[in-house]
N, C-alpha and C positions, 0 to 999 in steps of 0.2 A: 190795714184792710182797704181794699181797693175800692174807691167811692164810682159806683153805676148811677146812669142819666135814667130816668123813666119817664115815658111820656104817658100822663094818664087820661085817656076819653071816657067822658061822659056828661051828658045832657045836664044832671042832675050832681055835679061834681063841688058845690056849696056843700051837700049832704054828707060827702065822702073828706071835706079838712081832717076829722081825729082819725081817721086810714093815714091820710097824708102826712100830720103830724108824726102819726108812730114809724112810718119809712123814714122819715128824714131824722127821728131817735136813732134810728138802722143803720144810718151813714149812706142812704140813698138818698141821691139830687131829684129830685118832682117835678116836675111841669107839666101845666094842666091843660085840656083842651075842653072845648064846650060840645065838640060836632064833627063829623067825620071831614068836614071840608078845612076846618083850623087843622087838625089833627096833621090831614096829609101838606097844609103848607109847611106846619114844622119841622116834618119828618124831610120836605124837600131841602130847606133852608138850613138846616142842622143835622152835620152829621155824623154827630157826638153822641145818640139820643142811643142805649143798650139796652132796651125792651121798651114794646105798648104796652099797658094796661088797657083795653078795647070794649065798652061797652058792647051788649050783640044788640040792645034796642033802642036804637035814638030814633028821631025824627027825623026826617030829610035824609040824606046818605046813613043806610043803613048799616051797621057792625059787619057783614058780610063783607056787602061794596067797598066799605072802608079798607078790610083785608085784603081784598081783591088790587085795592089801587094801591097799599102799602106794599105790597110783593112789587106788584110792578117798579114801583121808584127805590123798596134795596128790599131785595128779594132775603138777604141774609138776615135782616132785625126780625129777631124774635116776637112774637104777638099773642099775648095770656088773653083769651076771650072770656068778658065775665056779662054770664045771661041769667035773665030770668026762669027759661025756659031748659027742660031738660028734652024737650022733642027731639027723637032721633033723629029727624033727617034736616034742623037746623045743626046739629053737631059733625055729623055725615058730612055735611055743606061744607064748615069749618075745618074739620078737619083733613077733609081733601083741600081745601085751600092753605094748608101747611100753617096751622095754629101750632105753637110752642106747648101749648097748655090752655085747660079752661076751670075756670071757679066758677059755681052754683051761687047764686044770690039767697040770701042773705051771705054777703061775705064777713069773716072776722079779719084784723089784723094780722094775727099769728099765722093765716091761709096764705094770705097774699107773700110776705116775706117767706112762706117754705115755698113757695109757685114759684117766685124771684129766684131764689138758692136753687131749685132743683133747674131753671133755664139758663141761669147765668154762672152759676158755678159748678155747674154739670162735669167738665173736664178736669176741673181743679178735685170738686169731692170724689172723684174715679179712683184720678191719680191716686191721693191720700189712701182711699180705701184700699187698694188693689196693690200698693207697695205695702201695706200695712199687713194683709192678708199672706200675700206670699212668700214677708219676714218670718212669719210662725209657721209658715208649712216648710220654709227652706233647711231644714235641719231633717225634719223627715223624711222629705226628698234625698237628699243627700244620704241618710244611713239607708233607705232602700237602693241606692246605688251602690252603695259598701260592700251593701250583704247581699244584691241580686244574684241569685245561681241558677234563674230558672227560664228557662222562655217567656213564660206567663208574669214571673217576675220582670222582666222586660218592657212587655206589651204596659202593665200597668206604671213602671216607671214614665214609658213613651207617653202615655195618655195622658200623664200628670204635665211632662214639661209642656207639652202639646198646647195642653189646656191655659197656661201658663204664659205660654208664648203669645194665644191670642187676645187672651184678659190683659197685657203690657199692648196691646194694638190700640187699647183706648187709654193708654197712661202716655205721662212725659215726664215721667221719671227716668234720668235717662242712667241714675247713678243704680236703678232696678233693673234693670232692662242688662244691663253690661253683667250685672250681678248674674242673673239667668243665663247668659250668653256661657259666660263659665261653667255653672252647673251642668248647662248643655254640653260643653267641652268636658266636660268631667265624665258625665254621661256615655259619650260616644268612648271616650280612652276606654272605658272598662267593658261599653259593651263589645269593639274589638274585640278584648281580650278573652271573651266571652264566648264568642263566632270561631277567633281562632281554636279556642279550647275544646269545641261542640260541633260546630258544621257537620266535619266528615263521620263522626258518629251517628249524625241524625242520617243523613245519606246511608251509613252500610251497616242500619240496625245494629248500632253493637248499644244499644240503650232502648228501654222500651216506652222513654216519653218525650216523645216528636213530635215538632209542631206540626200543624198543617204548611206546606210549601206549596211552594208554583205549581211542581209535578200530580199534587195529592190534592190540590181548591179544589176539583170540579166532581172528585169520586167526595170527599171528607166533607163539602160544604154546601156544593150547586148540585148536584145532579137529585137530591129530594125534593126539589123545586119545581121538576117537570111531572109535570101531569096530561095525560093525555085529551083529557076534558078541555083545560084552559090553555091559549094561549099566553107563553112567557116572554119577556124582553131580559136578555142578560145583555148589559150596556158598560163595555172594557174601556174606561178611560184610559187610554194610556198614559204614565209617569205622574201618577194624581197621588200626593201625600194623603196622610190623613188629616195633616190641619186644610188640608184646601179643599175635603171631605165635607171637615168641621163648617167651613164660611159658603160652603154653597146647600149644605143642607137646612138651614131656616127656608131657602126661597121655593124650597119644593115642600115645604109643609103647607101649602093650600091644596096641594094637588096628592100630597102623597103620606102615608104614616110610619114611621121605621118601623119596621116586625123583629126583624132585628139587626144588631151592630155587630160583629167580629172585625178581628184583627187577623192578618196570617202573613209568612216570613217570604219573601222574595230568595228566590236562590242565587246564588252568586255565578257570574256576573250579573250583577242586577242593572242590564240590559235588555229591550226590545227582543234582541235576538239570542237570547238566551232563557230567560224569565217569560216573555210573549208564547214564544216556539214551547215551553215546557208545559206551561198553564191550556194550551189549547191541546199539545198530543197526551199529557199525562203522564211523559218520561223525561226524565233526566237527559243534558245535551248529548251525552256519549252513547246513549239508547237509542234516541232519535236517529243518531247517526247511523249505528246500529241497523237499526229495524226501515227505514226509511231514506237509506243511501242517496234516492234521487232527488230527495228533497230538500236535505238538510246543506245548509251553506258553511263553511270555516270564516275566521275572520280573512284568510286570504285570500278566498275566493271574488271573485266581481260578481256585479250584480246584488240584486236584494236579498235578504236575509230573511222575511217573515212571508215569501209569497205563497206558502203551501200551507199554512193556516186551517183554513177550511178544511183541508183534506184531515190533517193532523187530529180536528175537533173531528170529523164524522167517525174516524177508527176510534175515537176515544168513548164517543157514546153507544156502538155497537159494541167496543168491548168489556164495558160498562152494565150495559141493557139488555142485549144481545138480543135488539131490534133495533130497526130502520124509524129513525126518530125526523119527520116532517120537521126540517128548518133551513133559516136561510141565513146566510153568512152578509154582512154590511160592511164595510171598511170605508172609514170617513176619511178624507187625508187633505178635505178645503171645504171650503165655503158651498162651492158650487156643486159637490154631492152630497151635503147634507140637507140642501133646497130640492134634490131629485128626491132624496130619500122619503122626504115631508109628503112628496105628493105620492111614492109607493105605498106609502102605508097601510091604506086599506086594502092592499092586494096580501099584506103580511098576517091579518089578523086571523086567517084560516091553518095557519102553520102551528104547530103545539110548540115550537121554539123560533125566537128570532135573536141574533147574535149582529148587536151592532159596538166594531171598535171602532172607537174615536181618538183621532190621534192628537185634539188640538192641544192640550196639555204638553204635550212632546215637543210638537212646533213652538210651542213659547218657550220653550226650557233652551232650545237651540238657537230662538231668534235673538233670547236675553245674553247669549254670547257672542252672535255676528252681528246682532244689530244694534247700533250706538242708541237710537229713539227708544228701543226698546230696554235696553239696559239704567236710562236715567228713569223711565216709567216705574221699572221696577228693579232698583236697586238695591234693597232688602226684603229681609223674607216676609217685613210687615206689607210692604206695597208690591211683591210676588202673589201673596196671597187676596191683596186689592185688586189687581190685575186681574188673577183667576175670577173672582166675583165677578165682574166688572163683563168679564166674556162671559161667562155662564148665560148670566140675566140677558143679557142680546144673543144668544146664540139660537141657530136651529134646534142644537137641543134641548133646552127648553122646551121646544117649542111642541118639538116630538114627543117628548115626556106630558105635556098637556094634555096634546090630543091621546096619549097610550091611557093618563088620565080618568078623559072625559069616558072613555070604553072599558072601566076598569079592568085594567089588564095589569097583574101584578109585572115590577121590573126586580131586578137584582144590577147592583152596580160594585162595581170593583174594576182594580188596576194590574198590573205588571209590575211593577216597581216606583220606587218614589225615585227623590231628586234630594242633591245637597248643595248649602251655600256654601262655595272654596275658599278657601284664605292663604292657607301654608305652599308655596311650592316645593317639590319633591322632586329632588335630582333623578333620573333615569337617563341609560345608554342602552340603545338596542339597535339593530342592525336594521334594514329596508324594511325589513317583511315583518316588523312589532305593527301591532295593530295602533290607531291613532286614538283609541278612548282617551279619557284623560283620569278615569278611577283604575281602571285596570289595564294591567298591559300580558301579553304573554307571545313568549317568544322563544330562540334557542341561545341567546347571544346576549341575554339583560344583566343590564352591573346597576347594582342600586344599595343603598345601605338598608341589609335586613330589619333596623330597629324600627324601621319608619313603616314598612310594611307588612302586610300580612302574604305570607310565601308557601307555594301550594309548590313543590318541586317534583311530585310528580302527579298529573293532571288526573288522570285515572282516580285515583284518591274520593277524589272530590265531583266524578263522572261526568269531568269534560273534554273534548277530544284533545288528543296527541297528535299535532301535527308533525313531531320528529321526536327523535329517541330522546334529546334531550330540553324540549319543551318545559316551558316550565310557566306559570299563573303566579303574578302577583297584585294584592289590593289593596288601594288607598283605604287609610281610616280617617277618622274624625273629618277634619275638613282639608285634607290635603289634597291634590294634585298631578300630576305626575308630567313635570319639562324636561325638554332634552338640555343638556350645556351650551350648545349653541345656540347664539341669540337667547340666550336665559333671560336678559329683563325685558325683552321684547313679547317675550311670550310669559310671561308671568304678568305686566301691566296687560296683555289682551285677553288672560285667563281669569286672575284673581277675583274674587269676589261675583262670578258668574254660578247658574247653577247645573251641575253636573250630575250624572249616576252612573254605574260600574262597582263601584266598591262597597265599603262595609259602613254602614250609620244605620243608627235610629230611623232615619228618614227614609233610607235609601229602604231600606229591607222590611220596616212592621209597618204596612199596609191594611188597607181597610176593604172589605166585606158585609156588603150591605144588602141585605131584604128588605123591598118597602111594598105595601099595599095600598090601593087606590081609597081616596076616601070619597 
């Protein structure tokens, strides 16, 4: 057992020897202070010392002051504050000044050593519990993966590892963690096989239990949302998981209460331009095409893919309502139109809908494969998901979301598609004009070994356009990739381990749908 330094302050610390004695029974090292001024020379002069014990009422430098100057000289030691007083706004004081913990006077023994253990072995008792926990679930997990046949079978599989993956974000276990990693590769092999089995059935009704898709969120889940009374904010993160759902929803519970959580399926290509374009007109790509000739883009084409958006959403809600629905379309795509956007706001609150997509989500998914900085920030999915937090809390939207808040005006949040972390590279050959994704390619000219992917041979199928008679869709599964032969290690060391979407996973496709209300 690992022997901890404590420095304990107090005025009256003669009183406190059989406390002292029973820690150091504990295999904790003591030393004592009389005043908040000894206190902080030891803590300068010793830098061994792994928690205070902190009076809150001495004489002369106060328990407060005391914390106040201990942050300052090592901001990181832990500091147990033990008061006489239970007044809220000495504890308010404390606990904004970053106290570890506090004991109520008269303390026991047995307090103080669980105060110690809950601040100094906090990561150690996680670990233990949280590999403990997820050894008895990992058996069940696993036979719902055996015997998943169902969408919803699915969804609740995803939610388990999901949940799983961020509970291992406070462990270091790392022989649990690798354990997971598998189940998750086990996961994705079958749900493949699943997508492959089901997709084009769910597309041309030849079954009558569909999940909600791209095409069907805004008739099957959003559009009972609007009411003519209240204005709404529908806010399209683009390429947001559901675990990066999961780690930014604690920071909007001051401001907001989930009404409710769904899940629903990304259609393939689970792309911007495919899944974004579907979710806003309410058709399938080869419809879009279809019905909307001037607006719709092919992978060959130049120029943007998603710039007819707006238009795609207003035929959807007149074909829907079949009325003219007051709303305004937003597309965030930097920094510097989400600060324009802050100050529009209160010209939006008179619209019965307001539709703002945010692309930053996208942007990190892109930048964590061109840009080196960005790639060691976030190199796994644990510090992918630190990152997403990390922008949230500083971002304008927040900030937006506050003020939509403070005016209680309910939001609705949801994505296009998730993202996946790659590992495998995947041989492919295809002539100039294959598109450059790296989950899916489709072309008229692609050589690639069937077993690795999932093979859509003819597009129609699956109602995405034909660009030649003999066109064809193919999609990466679990965590593959798709490189050409040349230059193969060149582009596999610049690819591997980045995060991508286009193809078939858990991540990529069961997305989140969120209602929240203002509290």
């Amino acid at each position: 057992m690992q022997k901890y330094k404590i420095l304990w302050t107090d005025d009256e610390i003669e009183i406190l020897k059989p406390h002292i004695l029973f820690l150091q029974n504990k295999n904790y090292e003591v030393i004592t202070a009389v005043s908040g001024d000894e206190a902080l020379e030891i803590i300068y002069n010793d830098k061994t010392i792994d928690a205070v014990l902190l009076d809150e009422n001495m004489p002369g430098l106060s328990g407060l002051d005391t914390l106040q100057k201990i942050k300052q000289i090592n901001a990181s030691i832990p500091v147990i504050m033990i008061t006489k007083s239970e007044e809220e706004h000495i504890m308010d004081t404390a606990i904004g000044r970053q106290i570890a913990d506090y004991l109520i006077k008269p303390i026991n023994p047995n307090q103080v050593v669980l105060s110690l253990k809950k601040v100094l072995e906090n990561k150690k008792l996680i670990t233990e519990t949280t590999s403990q926990a997820y050894r008895q679930e990992f058996m069940e997990i696993m036979n719902a993966i055996q015997s998943a046949n169902s969408w919803q079978t699915w969804m609740d599989v995803y939610k388990k590892i999901a949940f799983w993956d961020m509970q291992m974000d406070r462990s270091e276990d790392k022989s649990m963690m690798d354990v997971l990693y598998t189940q998750k590769q086990e996961a994705n092999k079958e749900f493949a096989r699943f997508i492959e089995k089901n997709y084009s059935a769910w597309l041309n009704k030849k079954t009558n239990d569909v999940p909600t898709l791209s095409h069907t969120l805004i008739k099957n889940k959003f559009i009972h949302h609007i009411h003519p009374d209240n204005s709404l904010f529908f806010i399209v993160i683009d390429n947001l998981r559901y675990d990066q759902w999961k780690v930014i929803e604690p920071i909007l519970a001051d401001y907001y209460k989930v009404e409710s959580e769904e899940l629903y399926y990304s259609i393939l290509p689970t792309t911007t331009q495919y899944a974004r374009n579907a979710l806003f007109a309410g058709l399938l790509p080869s419809e879009i095409e279809k019905t909307f000739p001037q607006w719709w883009s092919n992978d060959e084409d130049e120029g943007g893919k998603n710039l007819y958006e707006e238009q795609f959403f207003q035929a959807q809600l007149k074909r829907l309502t079949g009325k003219e629905i007051k709303f305004s379309f937003n597309k965030i795509t930097n920094h510097q139109a989400a600060k324009k956007l802050i100050e529009l706001l209160p010209q939006l609150f008179n619209n019965t809908l307001n539709v703002i997509v945010y692309n930053f989500v996208d942007m990190l998914s892109h930048a964590r494969t061109e840009m080196e900085i960005i790639k060691e920030l976030a190199e796994d999915e644990r510090a992918y998901r630190s990152i997403t937090r990390s922008w949230f809390i500083h971002s304008p939207l927040l900030e937006i979301i506050k003020q939509l808040s403070e005016k209680k005006v309910p939001i609705v949040i949801t994505t296009d598609h998730g993202t996946v972390h790659v590992k495998e590279p995947i041989k492919v050959l295809g002539d100039r004009n294959v598109n450059t994704n790296l989950r899916y390619k489709q072309g008229k000219a692609l050589e690639y070994n069937p077993k690795e992917v999932v093979e859509y041979k003819n597009p129609s199928e699956i109602f995405l356009p034909k660009l030649h008679p003999s066109s064809r869709f193919i999609f990466a599964k679990e965590y593959g990739f798709f490189v050409y032969p040349n230059n193969y290690g060149q582009y596999v060391q610049l690819f591997k381990n980045t995060f991508q979407h286009g193809g078939i996973s858990l991540e990529e496709m069961i997305i989140p749908f969120v209602s929240l209300l203002p509290r």
